[in-house]
SEPAPA-24166 format. One record per residue: residue in three letters; x, y, z of N, C-alpha, C in turn. Coordinates in nm, 3 decimals, decimal comma. Layout:
N
['ALA' [X Y Z] [X Y Z] [X Y Z]],
...
! end
This chain:
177
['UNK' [3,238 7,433 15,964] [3,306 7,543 15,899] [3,454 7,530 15,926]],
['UNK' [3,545 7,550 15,827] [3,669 7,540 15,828] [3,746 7,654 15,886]],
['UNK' [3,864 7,636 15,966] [3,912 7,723 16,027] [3,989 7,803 15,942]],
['UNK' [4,014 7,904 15,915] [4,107 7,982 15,858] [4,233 7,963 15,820]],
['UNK' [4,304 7,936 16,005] [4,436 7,916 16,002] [4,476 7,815 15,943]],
['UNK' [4,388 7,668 15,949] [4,458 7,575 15,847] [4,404 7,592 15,712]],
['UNK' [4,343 7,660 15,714] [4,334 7,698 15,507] [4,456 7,748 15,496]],
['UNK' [4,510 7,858 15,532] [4,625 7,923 15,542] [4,753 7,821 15,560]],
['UNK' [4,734 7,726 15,635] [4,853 7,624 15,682] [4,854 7,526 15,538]],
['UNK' [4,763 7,492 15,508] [4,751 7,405 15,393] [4,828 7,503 15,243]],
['UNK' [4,766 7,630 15,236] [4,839 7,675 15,115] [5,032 7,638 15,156]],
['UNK' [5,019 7,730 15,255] [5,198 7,714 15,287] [5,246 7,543 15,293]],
['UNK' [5,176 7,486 15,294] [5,220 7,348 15,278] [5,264 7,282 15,145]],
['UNK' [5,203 7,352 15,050] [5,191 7,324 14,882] [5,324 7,438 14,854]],
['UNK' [5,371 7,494 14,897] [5,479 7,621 14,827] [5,592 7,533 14,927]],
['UNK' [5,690 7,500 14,768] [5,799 7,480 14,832] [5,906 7,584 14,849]],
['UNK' [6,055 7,574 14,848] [6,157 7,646 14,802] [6,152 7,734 14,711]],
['UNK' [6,164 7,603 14,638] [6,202 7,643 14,500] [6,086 7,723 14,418]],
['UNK' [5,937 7,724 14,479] [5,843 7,791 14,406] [5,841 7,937 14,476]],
['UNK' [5,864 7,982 14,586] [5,895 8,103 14,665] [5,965 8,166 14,585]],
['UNK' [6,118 8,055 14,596] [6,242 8,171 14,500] [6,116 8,211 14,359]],
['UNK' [6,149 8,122 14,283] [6,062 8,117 14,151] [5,984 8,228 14,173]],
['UNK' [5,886 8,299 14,273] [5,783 8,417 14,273] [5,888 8,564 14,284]],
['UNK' [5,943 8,511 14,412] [6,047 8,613 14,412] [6,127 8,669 14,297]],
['UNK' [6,134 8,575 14,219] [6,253 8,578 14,093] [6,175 8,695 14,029]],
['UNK' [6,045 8,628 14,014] [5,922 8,679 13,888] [5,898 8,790 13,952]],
['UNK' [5,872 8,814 14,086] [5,854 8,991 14,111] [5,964 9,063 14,109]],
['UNK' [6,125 9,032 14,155] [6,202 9,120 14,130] [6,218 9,137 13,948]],
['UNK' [6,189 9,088 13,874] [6,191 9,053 13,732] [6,135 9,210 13,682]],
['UNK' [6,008 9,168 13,746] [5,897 9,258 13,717] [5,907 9,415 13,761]],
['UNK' [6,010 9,419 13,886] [6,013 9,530 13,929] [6,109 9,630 13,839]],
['UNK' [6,222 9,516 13,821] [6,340 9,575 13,751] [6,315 9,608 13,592]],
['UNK' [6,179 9,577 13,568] [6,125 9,570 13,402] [6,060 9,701 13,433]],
['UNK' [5,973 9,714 13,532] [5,932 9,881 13,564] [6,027 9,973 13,561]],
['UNK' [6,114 9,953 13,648] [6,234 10,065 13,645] [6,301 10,089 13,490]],
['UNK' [6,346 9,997 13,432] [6,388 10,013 13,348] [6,314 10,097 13,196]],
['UNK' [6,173 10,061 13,239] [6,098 10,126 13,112] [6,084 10,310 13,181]],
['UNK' [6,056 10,301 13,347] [6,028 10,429 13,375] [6,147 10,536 13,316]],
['UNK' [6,270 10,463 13,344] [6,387 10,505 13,301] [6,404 10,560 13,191]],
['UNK' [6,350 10,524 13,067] [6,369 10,523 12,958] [6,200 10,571 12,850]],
['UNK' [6,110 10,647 12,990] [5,986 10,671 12,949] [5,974 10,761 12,820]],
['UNK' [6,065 10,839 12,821] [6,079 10,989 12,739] [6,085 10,932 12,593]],
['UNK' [6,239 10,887 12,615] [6,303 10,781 12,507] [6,172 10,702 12,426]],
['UNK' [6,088 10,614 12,473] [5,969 10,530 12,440] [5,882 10,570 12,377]],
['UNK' [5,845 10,705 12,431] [5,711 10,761 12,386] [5,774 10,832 12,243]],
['UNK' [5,869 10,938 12,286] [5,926 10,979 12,131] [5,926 10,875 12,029]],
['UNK' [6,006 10,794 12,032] [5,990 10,695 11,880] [5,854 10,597 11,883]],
['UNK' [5,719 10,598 11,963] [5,650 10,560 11,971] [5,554 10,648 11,876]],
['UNK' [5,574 10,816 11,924] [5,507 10,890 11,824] [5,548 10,886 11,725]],
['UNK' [5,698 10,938 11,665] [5,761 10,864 11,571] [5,706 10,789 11,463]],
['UNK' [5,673 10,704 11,519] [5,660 10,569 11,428] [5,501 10,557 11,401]],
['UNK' [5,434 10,604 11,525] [5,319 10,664 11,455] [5,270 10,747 11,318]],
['UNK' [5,342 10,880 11,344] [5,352 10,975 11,265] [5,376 10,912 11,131]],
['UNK' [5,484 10,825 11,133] [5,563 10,767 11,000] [5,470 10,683 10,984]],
['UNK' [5,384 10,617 11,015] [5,275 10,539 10,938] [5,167 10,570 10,883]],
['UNK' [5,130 10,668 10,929] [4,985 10,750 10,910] [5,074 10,855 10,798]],
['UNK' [5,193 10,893 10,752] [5,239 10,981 10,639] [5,267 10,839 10,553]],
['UNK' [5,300 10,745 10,547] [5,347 10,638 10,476] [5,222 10,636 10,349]],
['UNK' [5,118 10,624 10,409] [4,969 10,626 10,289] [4,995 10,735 10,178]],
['UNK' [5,017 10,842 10,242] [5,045 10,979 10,101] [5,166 10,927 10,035]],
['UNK' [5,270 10,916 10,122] [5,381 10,825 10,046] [5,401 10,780 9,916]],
['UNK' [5,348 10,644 9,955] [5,285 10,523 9,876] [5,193 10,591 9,746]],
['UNK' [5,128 10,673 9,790] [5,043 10,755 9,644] [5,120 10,800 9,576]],
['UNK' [5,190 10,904 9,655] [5,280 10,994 9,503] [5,376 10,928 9,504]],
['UNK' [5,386 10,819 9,518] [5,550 10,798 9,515] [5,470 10,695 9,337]],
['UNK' [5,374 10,683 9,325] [5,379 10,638 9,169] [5,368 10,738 9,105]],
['UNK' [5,402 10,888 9,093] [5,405 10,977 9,021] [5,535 11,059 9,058]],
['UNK' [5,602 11,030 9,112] [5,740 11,080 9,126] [5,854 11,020 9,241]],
['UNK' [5,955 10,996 9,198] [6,027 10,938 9,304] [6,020 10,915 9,455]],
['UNK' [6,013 10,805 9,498] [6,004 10,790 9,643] [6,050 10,900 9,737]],
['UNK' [6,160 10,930 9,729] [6,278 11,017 9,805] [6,201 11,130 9,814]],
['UNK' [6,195 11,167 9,654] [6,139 11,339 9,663] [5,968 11,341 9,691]],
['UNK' [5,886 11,220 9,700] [5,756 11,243 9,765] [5,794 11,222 9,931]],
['UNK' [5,832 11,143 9,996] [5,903 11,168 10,118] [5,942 11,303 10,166]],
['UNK' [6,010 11,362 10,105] [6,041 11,530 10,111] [5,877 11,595 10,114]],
['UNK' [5,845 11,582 10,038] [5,700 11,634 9,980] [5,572 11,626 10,096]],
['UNK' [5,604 11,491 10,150] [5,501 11,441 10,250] [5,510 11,537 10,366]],
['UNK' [5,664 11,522 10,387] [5,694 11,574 10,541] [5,686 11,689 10,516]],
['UNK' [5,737 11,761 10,439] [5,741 11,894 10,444] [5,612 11,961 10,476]],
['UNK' [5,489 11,883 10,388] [5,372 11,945 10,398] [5,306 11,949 10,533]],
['UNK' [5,340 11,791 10,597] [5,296 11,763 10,678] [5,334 11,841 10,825]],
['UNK' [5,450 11,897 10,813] [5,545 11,982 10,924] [5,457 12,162 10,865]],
['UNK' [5,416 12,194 10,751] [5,344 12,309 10,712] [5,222 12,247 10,774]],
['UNK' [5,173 12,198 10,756] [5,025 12,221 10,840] [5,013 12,186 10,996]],
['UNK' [5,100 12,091 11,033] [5,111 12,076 11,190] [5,183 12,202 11,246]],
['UNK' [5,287 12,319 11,184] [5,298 12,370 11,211] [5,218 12,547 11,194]],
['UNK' [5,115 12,515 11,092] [5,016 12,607 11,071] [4,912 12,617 11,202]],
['UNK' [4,899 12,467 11,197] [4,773 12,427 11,334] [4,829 12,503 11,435]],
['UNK' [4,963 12,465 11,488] [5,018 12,474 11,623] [5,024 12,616 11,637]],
['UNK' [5,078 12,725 11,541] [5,080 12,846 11,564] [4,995 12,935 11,575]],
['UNK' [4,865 12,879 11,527] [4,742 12,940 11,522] [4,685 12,892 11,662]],
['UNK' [4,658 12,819 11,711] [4,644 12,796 11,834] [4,713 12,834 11,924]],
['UNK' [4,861 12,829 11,894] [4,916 12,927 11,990] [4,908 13,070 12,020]],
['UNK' [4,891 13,083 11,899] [4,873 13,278 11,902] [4,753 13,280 11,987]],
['UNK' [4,644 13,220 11,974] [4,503 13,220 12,028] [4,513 13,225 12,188]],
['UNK' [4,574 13,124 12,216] [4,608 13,078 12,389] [4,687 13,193 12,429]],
['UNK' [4,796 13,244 12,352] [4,875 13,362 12,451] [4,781 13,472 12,442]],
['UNK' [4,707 13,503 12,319] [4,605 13,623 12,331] [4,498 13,624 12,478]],
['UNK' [4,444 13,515 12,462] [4,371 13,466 12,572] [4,469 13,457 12,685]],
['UNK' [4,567 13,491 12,729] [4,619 13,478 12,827] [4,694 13,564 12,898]],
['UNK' [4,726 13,672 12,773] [4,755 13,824 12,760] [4,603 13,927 12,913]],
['UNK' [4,490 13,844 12,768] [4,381 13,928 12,844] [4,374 13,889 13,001]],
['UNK' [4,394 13,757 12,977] [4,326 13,696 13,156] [4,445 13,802 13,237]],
['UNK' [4,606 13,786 13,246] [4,638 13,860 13,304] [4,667 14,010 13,316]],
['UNK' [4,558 14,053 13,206] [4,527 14,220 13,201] [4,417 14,234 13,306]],
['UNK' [4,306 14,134 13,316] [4,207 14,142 13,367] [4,217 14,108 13,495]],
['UNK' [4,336 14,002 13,533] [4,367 13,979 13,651] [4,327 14,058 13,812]],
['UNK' [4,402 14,193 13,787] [4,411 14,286 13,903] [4,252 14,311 13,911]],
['UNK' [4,216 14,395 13,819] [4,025 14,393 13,844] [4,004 14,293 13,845]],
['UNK' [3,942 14,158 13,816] [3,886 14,091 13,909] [3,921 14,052 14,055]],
['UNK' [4,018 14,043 14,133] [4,126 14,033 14,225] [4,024 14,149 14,235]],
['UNK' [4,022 14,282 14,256] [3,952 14,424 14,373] [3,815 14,406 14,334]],
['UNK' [3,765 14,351 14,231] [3,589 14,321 14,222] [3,556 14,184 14,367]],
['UNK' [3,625 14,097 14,327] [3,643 14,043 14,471] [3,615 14,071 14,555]],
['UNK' [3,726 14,123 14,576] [3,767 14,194 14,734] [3,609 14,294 14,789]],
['UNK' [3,582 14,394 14,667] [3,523 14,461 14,692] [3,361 14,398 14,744]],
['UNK' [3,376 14,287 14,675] [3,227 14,157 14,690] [3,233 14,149 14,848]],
['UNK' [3,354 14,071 14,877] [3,404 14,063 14,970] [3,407 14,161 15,150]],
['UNK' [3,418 14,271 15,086] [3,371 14,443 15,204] [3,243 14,406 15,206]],
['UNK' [3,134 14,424 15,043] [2,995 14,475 15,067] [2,948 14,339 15,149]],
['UNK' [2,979 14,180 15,125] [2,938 14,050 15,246] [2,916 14,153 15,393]],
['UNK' [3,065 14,178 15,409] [3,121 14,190 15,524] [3,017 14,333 15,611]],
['UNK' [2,999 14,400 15,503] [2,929 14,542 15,567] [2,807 14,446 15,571]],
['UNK' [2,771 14,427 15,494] [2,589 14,375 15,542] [2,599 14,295 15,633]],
['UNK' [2,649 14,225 15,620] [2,674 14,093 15,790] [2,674 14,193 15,934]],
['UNK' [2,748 14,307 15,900] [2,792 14,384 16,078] [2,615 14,467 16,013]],
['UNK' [2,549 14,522 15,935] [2,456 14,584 15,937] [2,318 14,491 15,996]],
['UNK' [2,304 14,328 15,986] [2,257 14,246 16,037] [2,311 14,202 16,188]],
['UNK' [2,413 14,303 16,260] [2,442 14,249 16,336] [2,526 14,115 16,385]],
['UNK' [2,603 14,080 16,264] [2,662 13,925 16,254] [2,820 14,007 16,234]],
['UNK' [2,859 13,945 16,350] [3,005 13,968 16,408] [3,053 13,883 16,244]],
['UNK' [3,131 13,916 16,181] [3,219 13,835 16,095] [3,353 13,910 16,030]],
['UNK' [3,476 13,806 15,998] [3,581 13,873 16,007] [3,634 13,809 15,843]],
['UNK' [3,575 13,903 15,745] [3,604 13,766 15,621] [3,737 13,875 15,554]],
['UNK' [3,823 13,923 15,690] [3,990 13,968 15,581] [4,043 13,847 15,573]],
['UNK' [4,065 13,768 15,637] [4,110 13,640 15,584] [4,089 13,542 15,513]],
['UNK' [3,990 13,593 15,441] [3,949 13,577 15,330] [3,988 13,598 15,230]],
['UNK' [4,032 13,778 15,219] [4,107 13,836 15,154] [4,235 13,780 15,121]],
['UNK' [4,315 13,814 15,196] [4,434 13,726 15,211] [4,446 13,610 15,147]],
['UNK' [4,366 13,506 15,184] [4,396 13,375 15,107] [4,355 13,378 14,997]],
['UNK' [4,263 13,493 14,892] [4,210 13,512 14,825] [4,364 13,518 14,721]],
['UNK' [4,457 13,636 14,774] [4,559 13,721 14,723] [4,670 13,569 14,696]],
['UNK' [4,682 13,523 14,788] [4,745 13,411 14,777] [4,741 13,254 14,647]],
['UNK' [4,597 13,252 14,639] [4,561 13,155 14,532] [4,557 13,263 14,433]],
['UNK' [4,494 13,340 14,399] [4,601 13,439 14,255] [4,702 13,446 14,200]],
['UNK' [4,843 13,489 14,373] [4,994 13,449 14,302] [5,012 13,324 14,271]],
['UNK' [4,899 13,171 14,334] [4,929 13,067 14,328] [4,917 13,011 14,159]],
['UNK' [4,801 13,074 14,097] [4,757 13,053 13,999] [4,835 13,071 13,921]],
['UNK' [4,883 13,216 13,915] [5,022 13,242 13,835] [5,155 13,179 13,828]],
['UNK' [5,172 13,136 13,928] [5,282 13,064 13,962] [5,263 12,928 13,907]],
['UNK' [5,137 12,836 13,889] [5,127 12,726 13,792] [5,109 12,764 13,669]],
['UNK' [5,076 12,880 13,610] [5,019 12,919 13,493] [5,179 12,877 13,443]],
['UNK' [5,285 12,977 13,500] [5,393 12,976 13,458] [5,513 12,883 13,427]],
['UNK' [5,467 12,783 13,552] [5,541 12,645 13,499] [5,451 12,577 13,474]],
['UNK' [5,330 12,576 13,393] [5,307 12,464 13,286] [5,347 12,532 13,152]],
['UNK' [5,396 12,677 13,133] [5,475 12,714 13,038] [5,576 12,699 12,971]],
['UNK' [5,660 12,649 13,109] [5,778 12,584 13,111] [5,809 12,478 13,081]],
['UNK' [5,720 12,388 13,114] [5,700 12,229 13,091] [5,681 12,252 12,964]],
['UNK' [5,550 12,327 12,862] [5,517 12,351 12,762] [5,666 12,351 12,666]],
['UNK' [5,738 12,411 12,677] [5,874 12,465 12,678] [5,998 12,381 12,666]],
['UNK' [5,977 12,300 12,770] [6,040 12,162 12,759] [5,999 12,068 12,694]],
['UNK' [5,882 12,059 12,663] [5,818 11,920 12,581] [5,862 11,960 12,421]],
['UNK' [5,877 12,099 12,404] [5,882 12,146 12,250] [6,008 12,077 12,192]],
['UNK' [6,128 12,003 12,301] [6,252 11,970 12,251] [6,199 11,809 12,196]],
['UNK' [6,111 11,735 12,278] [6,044 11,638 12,253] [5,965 11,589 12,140]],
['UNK' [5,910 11,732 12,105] [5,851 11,737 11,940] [5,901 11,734 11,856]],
['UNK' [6,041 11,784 11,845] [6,150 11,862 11,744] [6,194 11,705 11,729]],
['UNK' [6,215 11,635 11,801] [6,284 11,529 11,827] [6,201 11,391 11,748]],
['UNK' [6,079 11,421 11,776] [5,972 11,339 11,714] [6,019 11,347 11,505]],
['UNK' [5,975 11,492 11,542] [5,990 11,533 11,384] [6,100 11,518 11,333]],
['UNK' [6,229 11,486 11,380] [6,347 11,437 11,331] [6,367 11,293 11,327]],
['UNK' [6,280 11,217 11,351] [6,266 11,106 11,394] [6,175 11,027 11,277]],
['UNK' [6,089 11,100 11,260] [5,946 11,080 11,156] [6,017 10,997 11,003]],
['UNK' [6,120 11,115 10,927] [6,108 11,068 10,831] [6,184 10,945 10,774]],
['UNK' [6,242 10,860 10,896] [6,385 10,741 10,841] [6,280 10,611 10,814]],
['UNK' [6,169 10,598 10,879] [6,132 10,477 10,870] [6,029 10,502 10,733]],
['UNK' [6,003 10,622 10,687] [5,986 10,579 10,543] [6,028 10,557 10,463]],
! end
């Protein structure tokens, strides 16, 4: 059976200089090709959708554009196409804030249905005689609630921020037809 260390001694024997630098070269290459795309992730994906968008509208295009000028079916495409993506989006949106209206109407009662779950544990446990102390329960209970809210609210935000990203898409959409 072969020893390890000279398997190991034998590879390093085959790597010269110049093939080290050469790896080195190729991973700092590689690193600086990461950075540079992470850099520029936002940038990428926008004209990635972009150009999506503009291909998958290009087919309606191409149809009416043999029954009326290119330019003004282009107008025609997008426009429609910005009416129903923006029909979709608002209807779903109305839906999600309704639904979200209720959750934090309903919030506080469930939060004291809890709690109250929470007492009747606690009374039957001391009525069984079982020492137990579940307010700290409570407490951390109260805590992942404000926590909840507190993400609810910045993925709103993010929501919020990405909308400049869309706008951007859709200004983007109609040059490459």
């Amino acid at each position: 059976m072969e020893d390890p260390k000279s398997n190991n001694n034998r590879v390093w024997k085959h790597i010269n200089n110049a093939q080290l630098v050469r790896y080195l070269l190729m991973f700092a290459l590689a690193w600086a090709i990461a950075q540079v795309l992470a850099y520029f992730a936002t940038v990428i994906v926008i004209f990635i959708f972009a150009a999506i968008l503009a291909f998958l509208l290009n087919y309606p295009v191409k149809f009416i554009s043999r029954f009326i000028p290119r330019s003004i079916a282009v107008l025609v495409v997008f426009l429609l196409a910005l009416l129903v993506i923006g029909g979709l989006t608002a209807t779903l949106g109305i839906a999600v804030i309704a639904q979200a209206q209720q959750l934090l109407a309903q919030a506080p009662q469930l939060l004291d249905w809890m709690i109250a779950q929470l007492q009747s544990i606690q009374s039957f446990m001391e009525n069984q005689n079982i020492k137990v102390d579940l307010s700290t329960f409570e407490g951390q209970l109260r805590e992942q609630a404000l926590s909840a809210i507190s993400i609810g609210l910045t993925t709103l935000q993010k929501v919020l921020f990405n909308l400049l990203d869309i706008i951007l898409v859709g200004v983007i959409t109609p040059f490459p037809l």
